[in-house]
Residue, then its C-alpha position, 0 to 999 in steps of 0.5 A: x474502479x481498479x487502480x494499477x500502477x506498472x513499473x518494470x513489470x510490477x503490478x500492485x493493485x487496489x484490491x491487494x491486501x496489506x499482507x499482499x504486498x508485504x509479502x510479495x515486496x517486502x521494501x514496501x514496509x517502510x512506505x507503510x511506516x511512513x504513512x503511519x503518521x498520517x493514518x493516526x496508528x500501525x497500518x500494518x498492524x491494524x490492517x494487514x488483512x484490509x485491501x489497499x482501497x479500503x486502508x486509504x479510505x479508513x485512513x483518508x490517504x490518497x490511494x493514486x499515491x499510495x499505490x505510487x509510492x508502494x510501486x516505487x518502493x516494490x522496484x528498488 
């Protein structure tokens, strides 16, 4: 199932690689930092190629939140 989140006009989808996001959002670098501390290593570094649903099950984040989170920071 395909998770997206919409906030002014945003759209950040599960399927959407680390790289994906980084890329087209650039502020969401930090909520990857903060995450970090959580997923035991660099998500960024480790992952960058790794769809969004495959980090936060790698990682035992949960998604729902991880993508709320990306979407907060996408539209600062």
């Amino acid at each position: 199932m395909v998770k997206t989140f919409f906030k002014k006009g945003l759209r950040i989808k599960s399927e959407m690689t680390v790289l994906d996001v980084v890329a087209k959002f650039r502020k969401t670098e930090t909520v990857f930092k903060q995450y970090d501390k959580q997923a035991g290593e660099c998500i960024c570094c480790q992952a960058l190629f790794e769809p969004l649903n495959k980090v936060a099950m790698k990682y035992d984040l949960n998604l729902e939140k991880l993508l709320a989170d990306l979407e907060t920071a996408a539209g600062a």
